[in-house]
Every structure is written in C-alpha cells, then in structure tokens.
C-alpha positions as CSV (number, residue, x, y, z in Angstrom):
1,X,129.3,132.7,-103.9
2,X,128.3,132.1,-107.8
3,X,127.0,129.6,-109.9
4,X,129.6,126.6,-110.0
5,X,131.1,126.6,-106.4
6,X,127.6,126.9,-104.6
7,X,125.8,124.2,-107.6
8,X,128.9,121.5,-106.7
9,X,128.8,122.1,-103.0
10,X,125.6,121.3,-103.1
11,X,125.8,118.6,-105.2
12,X,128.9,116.4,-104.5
13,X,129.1,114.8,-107.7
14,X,132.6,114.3,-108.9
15,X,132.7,116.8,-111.4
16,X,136.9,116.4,-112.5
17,X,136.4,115.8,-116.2
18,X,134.2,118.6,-117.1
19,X,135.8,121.6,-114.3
20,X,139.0,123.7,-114.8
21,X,141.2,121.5,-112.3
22,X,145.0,121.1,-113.6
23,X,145.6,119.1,-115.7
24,X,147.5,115.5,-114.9
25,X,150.9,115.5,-115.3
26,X,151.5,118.9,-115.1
27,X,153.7,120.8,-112.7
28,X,152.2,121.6,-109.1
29,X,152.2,125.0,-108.4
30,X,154.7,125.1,-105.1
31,X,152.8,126.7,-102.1
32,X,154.0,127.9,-98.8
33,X,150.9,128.8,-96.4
34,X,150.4,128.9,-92.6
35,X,148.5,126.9,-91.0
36,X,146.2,128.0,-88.4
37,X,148.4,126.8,-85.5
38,X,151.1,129.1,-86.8
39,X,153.1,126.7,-88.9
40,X,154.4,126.8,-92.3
41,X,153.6,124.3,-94.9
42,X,155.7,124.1,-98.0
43,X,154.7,121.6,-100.8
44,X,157.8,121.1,-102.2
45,X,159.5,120.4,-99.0
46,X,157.0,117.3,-98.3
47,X,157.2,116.4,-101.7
48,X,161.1,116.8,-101.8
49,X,160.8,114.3,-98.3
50,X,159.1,111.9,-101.1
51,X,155.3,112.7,-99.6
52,X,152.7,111.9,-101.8
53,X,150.6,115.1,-101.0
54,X,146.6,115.3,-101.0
55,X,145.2,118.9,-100.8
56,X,141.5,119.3,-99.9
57,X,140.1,122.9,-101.1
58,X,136.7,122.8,-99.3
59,X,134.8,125.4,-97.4
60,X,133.4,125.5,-93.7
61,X,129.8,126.0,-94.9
62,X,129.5,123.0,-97.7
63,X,127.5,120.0,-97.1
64,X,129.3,117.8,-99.1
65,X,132.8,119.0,-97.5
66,X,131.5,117.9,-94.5
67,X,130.1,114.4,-95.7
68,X,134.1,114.0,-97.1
69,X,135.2,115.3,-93.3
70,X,132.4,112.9,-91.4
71,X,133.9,110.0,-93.9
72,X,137.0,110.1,-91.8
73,X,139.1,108.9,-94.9
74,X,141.3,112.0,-94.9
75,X,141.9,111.1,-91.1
76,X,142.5,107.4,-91.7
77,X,144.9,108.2,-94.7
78,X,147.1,110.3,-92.3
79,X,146.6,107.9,-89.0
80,X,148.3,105.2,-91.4
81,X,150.5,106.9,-94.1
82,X,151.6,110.5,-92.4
83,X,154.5,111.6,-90.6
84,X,154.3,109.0,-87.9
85,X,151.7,106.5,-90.2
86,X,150.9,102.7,-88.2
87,X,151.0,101.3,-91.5
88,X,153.7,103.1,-93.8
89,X,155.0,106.3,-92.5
90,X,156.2,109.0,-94.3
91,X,154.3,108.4,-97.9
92,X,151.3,110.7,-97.7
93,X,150.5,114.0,-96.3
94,X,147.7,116.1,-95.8
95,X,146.3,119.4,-96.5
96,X,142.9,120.7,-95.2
97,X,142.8,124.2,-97.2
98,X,139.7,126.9,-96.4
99,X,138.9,128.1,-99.8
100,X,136.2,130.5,-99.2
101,X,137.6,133.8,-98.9
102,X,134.9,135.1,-96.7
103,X,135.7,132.7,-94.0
104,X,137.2,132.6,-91.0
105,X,139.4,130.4,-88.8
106,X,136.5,130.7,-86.1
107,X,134.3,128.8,-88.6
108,X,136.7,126.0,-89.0
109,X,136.4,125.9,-85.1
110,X,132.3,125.6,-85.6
111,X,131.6,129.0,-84.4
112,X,129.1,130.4,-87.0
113,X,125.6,130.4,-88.5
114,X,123.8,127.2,-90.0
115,X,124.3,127.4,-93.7
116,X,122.5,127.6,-96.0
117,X,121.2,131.1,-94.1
118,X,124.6,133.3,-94.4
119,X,127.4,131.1,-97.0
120,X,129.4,134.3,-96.1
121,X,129.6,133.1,-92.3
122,X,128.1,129.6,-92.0
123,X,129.5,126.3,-91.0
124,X,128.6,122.9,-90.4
125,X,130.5,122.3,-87.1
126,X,134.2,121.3,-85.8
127,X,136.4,120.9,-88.2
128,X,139.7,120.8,-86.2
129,X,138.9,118.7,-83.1
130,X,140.6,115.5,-83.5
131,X,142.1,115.6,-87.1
132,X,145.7,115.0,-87.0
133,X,146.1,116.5,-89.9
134,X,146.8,120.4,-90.8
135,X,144.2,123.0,-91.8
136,X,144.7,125.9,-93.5
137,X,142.9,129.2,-93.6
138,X,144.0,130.9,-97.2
139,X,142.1,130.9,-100.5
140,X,144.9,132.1,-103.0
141,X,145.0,128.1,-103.9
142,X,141.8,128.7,-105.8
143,X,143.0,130.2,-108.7
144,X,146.5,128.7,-108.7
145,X,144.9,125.0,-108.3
146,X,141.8,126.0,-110.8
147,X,139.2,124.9,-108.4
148,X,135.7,124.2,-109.7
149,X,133.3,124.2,-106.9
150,X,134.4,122.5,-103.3
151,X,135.4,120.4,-102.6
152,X,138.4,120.2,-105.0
153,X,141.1,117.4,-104.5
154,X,144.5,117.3,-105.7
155,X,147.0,114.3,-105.5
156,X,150.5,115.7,-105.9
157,X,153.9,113.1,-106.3
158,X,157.0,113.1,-104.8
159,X,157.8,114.4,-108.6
160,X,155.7,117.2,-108.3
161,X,153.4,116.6,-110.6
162,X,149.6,116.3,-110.3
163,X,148.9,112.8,-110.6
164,X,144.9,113.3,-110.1
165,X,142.5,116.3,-109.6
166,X,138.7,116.9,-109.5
167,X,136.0,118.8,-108.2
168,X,133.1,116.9,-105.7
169,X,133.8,113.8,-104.5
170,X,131.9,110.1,-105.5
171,X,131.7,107.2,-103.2
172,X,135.1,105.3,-103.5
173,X,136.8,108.4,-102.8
174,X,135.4,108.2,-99.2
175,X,137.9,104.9,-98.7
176,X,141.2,105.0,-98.0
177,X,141.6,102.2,-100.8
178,X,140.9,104.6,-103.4
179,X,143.5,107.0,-102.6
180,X,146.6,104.6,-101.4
181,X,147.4,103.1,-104.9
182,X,148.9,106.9,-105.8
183,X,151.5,106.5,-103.5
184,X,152.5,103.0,-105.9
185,X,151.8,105.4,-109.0
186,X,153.7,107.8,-108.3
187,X,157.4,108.0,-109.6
188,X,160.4,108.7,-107.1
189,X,163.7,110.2,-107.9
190,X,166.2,106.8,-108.6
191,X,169.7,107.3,-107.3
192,X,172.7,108.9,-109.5
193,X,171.5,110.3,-113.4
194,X,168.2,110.0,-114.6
195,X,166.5,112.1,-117.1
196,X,162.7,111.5,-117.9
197,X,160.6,112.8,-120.5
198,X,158.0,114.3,-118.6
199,X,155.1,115.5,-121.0
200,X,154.6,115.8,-125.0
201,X,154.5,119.7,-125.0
202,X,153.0,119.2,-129.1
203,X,149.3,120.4,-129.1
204,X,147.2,117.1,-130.0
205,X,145.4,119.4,-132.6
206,X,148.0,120.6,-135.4
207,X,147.6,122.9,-138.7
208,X,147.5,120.3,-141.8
209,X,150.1,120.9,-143.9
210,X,151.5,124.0,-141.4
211,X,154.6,123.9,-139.3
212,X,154.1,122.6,-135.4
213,X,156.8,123.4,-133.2
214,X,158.3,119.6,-131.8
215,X,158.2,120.8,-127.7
216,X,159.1,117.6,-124.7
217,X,158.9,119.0,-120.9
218,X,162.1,117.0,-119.3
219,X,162.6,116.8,-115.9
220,X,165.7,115.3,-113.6
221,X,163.8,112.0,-112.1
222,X,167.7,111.6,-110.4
223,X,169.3,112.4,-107.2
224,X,171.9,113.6,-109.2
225,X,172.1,117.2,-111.7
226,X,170.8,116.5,-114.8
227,X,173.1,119.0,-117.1
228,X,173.3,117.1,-120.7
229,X,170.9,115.4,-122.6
230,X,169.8,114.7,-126.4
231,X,166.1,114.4,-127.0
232,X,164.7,112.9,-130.3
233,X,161.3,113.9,-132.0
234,X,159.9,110.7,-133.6
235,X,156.6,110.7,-136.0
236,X,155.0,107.2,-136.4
237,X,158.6,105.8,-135.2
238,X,160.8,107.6,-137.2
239,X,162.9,110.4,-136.3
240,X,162.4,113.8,-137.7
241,X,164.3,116.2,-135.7
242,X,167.1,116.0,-132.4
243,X,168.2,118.2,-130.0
244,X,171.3,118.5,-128.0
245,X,170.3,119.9,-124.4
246,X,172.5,121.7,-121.8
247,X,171.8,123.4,-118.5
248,X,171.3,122.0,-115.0
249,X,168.8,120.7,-113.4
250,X,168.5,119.7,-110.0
251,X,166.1,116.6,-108.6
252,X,162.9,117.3,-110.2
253,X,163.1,120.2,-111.9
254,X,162.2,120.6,-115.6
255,X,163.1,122.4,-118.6
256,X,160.8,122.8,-121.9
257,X,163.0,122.2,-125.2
258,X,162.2,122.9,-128.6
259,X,163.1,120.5,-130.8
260,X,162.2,121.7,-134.4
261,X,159.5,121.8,-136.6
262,X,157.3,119.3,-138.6
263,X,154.4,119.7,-141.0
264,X,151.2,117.5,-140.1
265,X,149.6,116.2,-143.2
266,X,148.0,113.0,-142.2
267,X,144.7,113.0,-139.6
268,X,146.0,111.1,-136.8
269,X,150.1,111.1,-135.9
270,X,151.7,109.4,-133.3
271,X,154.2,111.7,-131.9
272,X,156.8,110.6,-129.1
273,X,159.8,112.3,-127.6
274,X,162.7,110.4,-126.1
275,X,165.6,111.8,-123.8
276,X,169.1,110.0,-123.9
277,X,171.5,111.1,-121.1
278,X,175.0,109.8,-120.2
279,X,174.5,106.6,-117.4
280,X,171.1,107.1,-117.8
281,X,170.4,105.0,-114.2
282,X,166.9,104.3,-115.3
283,X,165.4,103.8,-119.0
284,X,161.9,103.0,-118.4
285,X,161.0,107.0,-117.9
286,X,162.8,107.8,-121.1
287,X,160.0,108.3,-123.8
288,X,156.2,109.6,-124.0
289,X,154.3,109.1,-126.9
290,X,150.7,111.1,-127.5
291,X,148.6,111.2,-130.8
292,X,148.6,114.9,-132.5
293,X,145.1,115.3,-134.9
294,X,144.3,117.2,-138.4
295,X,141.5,118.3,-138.9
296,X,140.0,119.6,-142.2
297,X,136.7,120.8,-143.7
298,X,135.8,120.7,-147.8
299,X,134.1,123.7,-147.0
300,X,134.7,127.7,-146.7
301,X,131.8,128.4,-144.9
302,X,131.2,127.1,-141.1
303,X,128.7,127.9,-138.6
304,X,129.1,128.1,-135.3
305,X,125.9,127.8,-133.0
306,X,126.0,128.5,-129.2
307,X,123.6,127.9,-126.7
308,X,124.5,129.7,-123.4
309,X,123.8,128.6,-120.2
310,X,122.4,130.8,-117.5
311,X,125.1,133.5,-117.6
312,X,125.5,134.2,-120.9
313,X,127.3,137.4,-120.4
314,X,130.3,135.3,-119.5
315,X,130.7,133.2,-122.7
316,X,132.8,134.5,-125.6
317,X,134.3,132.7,-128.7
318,X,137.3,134.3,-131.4
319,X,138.1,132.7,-134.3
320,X,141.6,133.7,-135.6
321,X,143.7,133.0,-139.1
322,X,147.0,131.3,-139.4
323,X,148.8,134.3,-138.8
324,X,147.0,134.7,-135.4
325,X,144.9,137.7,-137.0
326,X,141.3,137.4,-135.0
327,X,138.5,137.5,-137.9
328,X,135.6,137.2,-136.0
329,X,134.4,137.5,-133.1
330,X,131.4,137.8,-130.2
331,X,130.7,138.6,-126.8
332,X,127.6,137.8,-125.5
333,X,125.8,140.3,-123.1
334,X,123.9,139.7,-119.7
335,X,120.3,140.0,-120.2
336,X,120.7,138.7,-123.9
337,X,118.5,135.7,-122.8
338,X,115.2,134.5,-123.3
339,X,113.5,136.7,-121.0
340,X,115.6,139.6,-120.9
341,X,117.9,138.9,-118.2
342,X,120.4,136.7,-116.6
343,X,119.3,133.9,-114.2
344,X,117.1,131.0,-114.7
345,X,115.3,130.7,-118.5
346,X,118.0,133.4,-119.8
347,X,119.5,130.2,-121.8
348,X,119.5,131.2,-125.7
349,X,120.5,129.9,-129.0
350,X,122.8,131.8,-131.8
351,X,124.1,130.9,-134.9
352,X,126.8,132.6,-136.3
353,X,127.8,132.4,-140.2
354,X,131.5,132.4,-140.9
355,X,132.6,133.1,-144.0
356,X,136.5,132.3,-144.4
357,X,139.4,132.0,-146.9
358,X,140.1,128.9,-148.4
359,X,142.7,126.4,-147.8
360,X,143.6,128.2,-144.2
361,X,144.0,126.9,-140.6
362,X,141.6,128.4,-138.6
363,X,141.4,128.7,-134.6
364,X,138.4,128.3,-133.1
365,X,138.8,129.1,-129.7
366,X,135.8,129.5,-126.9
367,X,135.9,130.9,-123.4
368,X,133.7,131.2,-120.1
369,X,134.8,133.8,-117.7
370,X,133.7,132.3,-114.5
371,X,135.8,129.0,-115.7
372,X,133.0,126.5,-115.4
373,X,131.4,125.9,-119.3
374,X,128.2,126.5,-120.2
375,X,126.6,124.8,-116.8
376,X,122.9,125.6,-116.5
377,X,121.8,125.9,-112.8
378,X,119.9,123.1,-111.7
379,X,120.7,120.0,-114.3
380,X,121.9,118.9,-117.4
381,X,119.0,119.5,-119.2
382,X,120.0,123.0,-119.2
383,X,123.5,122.7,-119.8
384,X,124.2,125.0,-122.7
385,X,126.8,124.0,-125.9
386,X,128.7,125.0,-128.8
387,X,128.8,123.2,-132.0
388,X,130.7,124.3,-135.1
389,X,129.9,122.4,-138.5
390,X,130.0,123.4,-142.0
391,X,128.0,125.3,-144.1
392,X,125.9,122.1,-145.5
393,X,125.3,120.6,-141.9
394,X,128.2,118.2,-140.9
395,X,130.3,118.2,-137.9
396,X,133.2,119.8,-137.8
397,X,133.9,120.2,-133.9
398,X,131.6,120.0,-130.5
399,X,132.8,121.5,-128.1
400,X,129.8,120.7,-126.2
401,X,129.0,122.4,-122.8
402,X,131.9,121.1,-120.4
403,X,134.8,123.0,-121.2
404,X,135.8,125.1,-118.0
405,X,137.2,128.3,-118.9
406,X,137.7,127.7,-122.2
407,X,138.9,125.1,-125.4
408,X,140.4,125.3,-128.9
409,X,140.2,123.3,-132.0
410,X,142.4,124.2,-135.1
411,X,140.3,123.2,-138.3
412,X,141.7,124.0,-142.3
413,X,139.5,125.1,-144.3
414,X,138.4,123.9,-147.9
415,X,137.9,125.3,-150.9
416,X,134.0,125.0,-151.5
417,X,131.3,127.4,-150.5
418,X,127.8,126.5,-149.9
419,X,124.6,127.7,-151.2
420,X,125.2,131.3,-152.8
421,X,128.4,131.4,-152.6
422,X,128.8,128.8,-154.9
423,X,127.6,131.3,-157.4
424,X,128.5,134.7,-156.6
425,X,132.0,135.1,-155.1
426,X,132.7,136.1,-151.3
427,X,132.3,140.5,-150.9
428,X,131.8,140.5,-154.7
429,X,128.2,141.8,-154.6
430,X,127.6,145.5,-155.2
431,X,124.1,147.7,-155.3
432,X,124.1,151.3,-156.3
433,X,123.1,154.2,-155.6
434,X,121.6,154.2,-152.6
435,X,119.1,156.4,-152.5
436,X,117.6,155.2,-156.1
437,X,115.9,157.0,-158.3
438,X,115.3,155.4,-161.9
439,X,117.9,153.0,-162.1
440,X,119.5,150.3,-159.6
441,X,123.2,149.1,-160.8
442,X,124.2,145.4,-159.8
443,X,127.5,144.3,-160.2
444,X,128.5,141.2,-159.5
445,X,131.1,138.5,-159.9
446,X,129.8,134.8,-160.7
447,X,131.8,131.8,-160.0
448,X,130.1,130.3,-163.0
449,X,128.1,130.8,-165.5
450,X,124.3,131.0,-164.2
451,X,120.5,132.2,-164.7
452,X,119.9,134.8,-162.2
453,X,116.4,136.3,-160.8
454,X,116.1,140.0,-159.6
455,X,112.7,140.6,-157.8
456,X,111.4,143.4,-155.8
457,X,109.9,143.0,-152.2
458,X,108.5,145.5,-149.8
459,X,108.3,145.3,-146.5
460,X,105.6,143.3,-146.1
461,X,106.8,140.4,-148.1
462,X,104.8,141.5,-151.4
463,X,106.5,141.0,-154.4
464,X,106.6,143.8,-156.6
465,X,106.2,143.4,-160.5
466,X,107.6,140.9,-162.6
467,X,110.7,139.2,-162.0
468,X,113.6,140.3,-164.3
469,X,116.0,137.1,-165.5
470,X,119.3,137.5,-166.6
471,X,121.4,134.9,-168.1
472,X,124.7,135.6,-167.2
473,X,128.4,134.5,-167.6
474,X,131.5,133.5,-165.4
475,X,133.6,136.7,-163.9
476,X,132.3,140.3,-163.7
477,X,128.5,141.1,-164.1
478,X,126.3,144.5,-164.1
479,X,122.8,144.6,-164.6
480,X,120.7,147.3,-164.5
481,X,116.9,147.3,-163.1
482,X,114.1,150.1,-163.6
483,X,112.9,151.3,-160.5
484,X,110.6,154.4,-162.1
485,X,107.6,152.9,-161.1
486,X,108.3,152.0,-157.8
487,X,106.6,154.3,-154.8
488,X,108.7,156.0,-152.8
489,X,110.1,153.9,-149.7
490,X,112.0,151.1,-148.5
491,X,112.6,148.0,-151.0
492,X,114.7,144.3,-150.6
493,X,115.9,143.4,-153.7
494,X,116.2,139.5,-153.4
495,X,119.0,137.7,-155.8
496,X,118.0,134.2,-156.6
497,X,120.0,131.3,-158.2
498,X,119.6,127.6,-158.2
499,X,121.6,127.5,-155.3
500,X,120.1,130.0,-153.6
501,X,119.2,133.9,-152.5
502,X,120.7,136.6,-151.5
503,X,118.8,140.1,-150.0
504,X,120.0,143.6,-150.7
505,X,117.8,146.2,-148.3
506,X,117.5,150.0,-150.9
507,X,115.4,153.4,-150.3
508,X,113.4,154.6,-153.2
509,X,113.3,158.3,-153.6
C-alpha cells in the first residue's frame, strides 16, 4: 500500500477534483466480475435494463470504507431503488467492489487482523451480513476506473456514461438524498431514432494559428439503429466544416467522427457540434457546445520550476515542438530530495531554463507515475507544484500540484528573448581553443549593436586584470583576448552586456 491509497483511506476527504477518477461523460469501461456468491455481474447488462449503477471500490481494512458501510446509505439506496426497491424499483444498482489486491473474501466476512497492524490482511469487521446488495472480490477495476485512494465512487447511467466519480467520501454523500437525483440526471434511450452528441472530442487547449482536428463522440440515445447522420462543426455559431456519417449503431453505442480542421487564432472559442438524423425522435440531445483556449507568450524563453512532493522519483515533465519532436526533457530521481532520499523532507525545488524557437506551439506536458500529483504525505502544506512562466516572471501556466497522473498545456511561443539573449543570439556563442595558451578567440553573433565586457575570474570569484571593452556591431563578432599572463589553471570568462552575463568555464596551459 503507497502514498495516495493509504493517505485517502485514512483521510476520507472527498478528493474527486484533484485524483485520476474518469472523467464525466466519458464511456464506462463494461465489466463482468463474480461476485463472491458465485454470480456474474455485467455492467452493461444492468445498465442496458436502464439501472443507474453506483460502484464502491473500497477495501476491507479502510476506516473511512467502513464509516461509508456503517452509514447504511449504500443499503438504504438499494432497500428502495434496487431490483425489488419499496420506493422505485429497478432504477439503481449496487456494487460493493474489494479493491485491495492482497485481500481476501474471508476479510469481507470479518475474519482478519485489526488494521492498522497488517493493511495486507486487516479488516474492520462484517461486511456481508445483512447488505442486500452484491460484493465483489477483484481489484482489476483499479486501473480501468482510475481509482485514487478508497473509497472511490462511480455513478454510471443507463447511457453508460460516468455521470460522477471521486475518491473519499464528504458528509452529504452518506444520504441517500445525495445520490437519488442521478437517477433524474441521467438520460434514457427515447423510443424509435435518436442520435445525441455525446462529448466535444476538440482539446479545450488548441495551437494559435495551427490546424485542430474538429472531433464530436455521437452515440445512439434511441431504441432504434442509428446508421446515418450529418454532424456540423460550428465556431462562435457559425459553421466551419460538416460531415456526412454512416455505420450502425445500436442503443448506446458511440462512434468518434472527424469533422475537419480549423485554425484557432482568437484566445477563447466557443466550439459546438450538432448531429442531424432522419426522424430524429428527440432534439434536445442534439448539440454540445465547450470553449477551446489559445494560449501565447511574447517570449522565447520560459521557465519551468517544479517542486516535488515526497516521491520525487515519480514526477517527470517533456516538452515537445509542433511536430511532436520532444526538446527537452527530465526525470527526477529518488533520493534527489532534500536530505538525500525519498520519504518525508525529500520535497525539492528546480528550475529549469527553456530556451525555444520562436513563433512555435509548444507542449508542455507533466506526469506522476503513481497517478496522484505532487501530494506531500501528511497536508497541503507539503503539496508540491509546477509552474511554468516566462523568462521575465509572468505566468504562463500552473499546473499546480493536483494533477493525477499527468496534464498538458499547449502555449506558442513569441519572438523576444530575455536578458542575454536579447543581445547575443540562441547557440551563437563560441570560445576557442580550449586548452589556451596566449590567445582566447570569441566569436559571437549580436542581435544588435552593443558595448560588451570580457573579464577574467578564477575560481574563487577574484577578478583577474582589467576588464577589456569592445564596442561592437549587429551580426558576426570575434574578439580576441591575451591570456599570456594568466597562471596556469582553470578560468570563467564572464560576458557582460546591459542586459546581462553570460559565463564561459576555460583551462589555461
């Protein structure tokens, strides 16, 4: 048991917003498990039978599993809305899923040590007794429902879809009043033809001034094959591109199509897709509409600084170029932390200089392994973060600390540099030989026409003779500086302009 399952189990605290559950309105995995009487229980099937399905992933040893258990609110929801409800049957069903893979069905039963003393075989009593509902010994749903710690709920539709989804539990969520409005919420199949637009499949960041593929999820919200439609791509209400879709779909399935392409230009965009189907028996489900992002920098040179959390050997970040090329890159290392090692105090800061083209989308993408951000171990306080600004100290992107396994933000870059690089151009610098003897050779090619200081430092920080200044002009540069009387050793030549320095390390002969 690691960092993010144990720290919500013990916790409790509904968690959804900053864990790696899936996402709403996306696509339930379909499941078919057996239960621990023997049974099989297929999601589809209940959600086909027009269920709405809750599925708790907890784990017989965690403490706030149990308080959701002791609650009886899963117990209640069945009693009245299950299979043979008192209040509405038939709209919701159940599933009590083990998720820790070390457990056993015996636990469930109470049969095991007191946790906290052995997670591995620990419970906090008898699940089973007396639940009407079915329980489930089989953690494969971890990974396919992108638990975050346990408990993890998830409210599936008739539709299939996810309609909510989060990690620990908060107060309301121990009534049954929180839970029954999803079976009102949730959409139905209508009788005869109905096509929906299901999600906007465009990414709400987008290139400026670089082609997005147009991309609308539909699904077949009828009783009836869905096997021709035409969906329209609108921008700010207007039409840009229109697709003519055939196949066949049967009662909610779904089919991505690709509408065509459109170049983002402005910083926010409206961007909506609508389907059109022959007697289309319901309209309402026709469109979706979400708001697709520019985002752009003056600058050429960012910075990215990371703070890791607890685990830093899990946290990695790529940046790549329009052509998906990766640039740069880092992985940090266990026992890169403050004290040497992972676990508690290991938490350190880096800054990272990134020098790009100008003028060119960039991806920015950042990852955790374990799937949980950069959580510290026992509060916020310790919660770790990655911020990425430009070169002279504004915000470009935070990413900020919450961002399960991973997040992305596509920024274009500008066309000024900061500091130096406003005066001598990118990988234009050049110090020879190396080994010197008598003579060091600089060449170097200046943005613009500039004074320029050449001084000599050991390594101590003691400057050595007289600086040497140079007025010199736009384009291609060599200077030459006398190095006879300098002892034999290692030398930093330091480059200064009025808008800043630059250090190149030499040997002296």
């Amino acid at each position: 048991m690691k960092k993010t399952l144990l720290s919500l189990a013990l916790a409790g605290f509904a968690f959804g917003s900053a864990q790696a559950q899936l996402p709403v309105g996306t696509t339930a995995p379909d499941f078919t498990l057996t239960d621990i009487n023997g049974v099989s229980r297929h999601l589809y099937e209940y959600t086909d039978q027009g269920y709405t399905v809750i599925i708790d992933i907890s784990a017989a040893w965690c403490g706030p599993c149990w308080a959701v258990h002791n609650s009886h609110v899963l117990k209640d929801l069945y009693n009245q809305y299950g299979p043979t409800g008192t209040v509405t049957p038939g709209k919701i069903m159940v599933l009590f899923v083990e998720g820790e893979s070390t457990n056993t069905t015996a636990q469930l039963h109470g049969t095991g040590t007191t946790p906290p003393a052995d997670y591995a075989t620990g419970t906090q009593g008898d699940w089973v007794s007396g639940e009407p509902y079915p329980f489930i010994d089989n953690s494969t749903l971890n990974s396919t429902y992108q638990i975050g710690g346990f408990p993890t709920f998830t409210v599936v539709c008739p539709n299939r879809r996810v309609a909510f989804s989060t990690a620990g539990y908060n107060a309301p969520m121990l009534t049954t009043a929180f839970w029954t409005p999803f079976i009102g919420q949730c959409p139905s199949a209508v009788s005869g033809v109905n096509g929906a637009t299901a999600l906007v499949k465009t990414p709400t960041l987008a290139c400026n001034g670089g082609q997005t593929k147009l991309t609308a999820e539909i699904q077949n919200m009828g009783t009836a094959p869905l096997t021709t439609a035409t969906v329209v791509a609108k921008v700010n209400g207007s039409a840009v591109a229109t697709k003519n879709w055939t196949g066949n779909l049967a009662k909610y399935e779904s089919a991505l199509v690709e509408i065509g392409d459109y170049t983002f230009t402005q910083p926010s965009t409206d961007v909506s897709y609508e389907i059109t189907v022959p007697s289309d028996a319901l309209a309402s489900d026709n469109a979706k509409t979400q708001a697709t992002t520019t985002k752009t920098s003056t600058y050429k040179t960012w910075v990215l600084t990371v703070k890791t959390d607890n685990y830093p050997g899990e946290t990695s970040w790529k940046v790549k170029n329009s052509a998906g090329t990766v640039v740069q890159q880092h992985t940090y290392t266990a026992g890169t932390g403050q004290n040497g090692a992972g676990g508690p105090d290991a938490m350190k800061l880096f800054t990272h200089n990134l020098s790009l083209n100008a003028n060119e989308c960039y991806t920015v993408e950042v990852a955790d392994a374990y799937g949980d951000g950069l959580y510290g171990v026992s509060s916020a306080a310790d919660t770790g973060y990655v911020l990425l600004k430009d070169g002279a100290g504004g915000m470009i992107y935070n990413f900020g600390g919450g961002f399960g396994e991973g997040a992305a933000t596509i920024v274009k870059s500008g066309d000024q540099g900061v500091g130096i690089e406003e005066v001598i151009a990118q990988g234009e610098l050049k110090t020879y030989p190396n080994p010197v003897t008598d003579q060091l050779n600089i060449e170097m090619n200046l943005v613009k026409s500039t004074k320029v200081s050449f001084t000599f430092v050991n390594l101590l920080g003691q400057q050595i003779g007289a600086p040497v200044e140079k007025a010199l002009s736009n384009g291609q540069n060599k200077v030459t500086l006398n190095t006879a009387a300098l002892a034999p050793g290692v030398y930093v030549l330091n480059i200064i302009t009025d808008k800043g320095s630059i250090q190149q390390k030499f040997v002296k002969k």
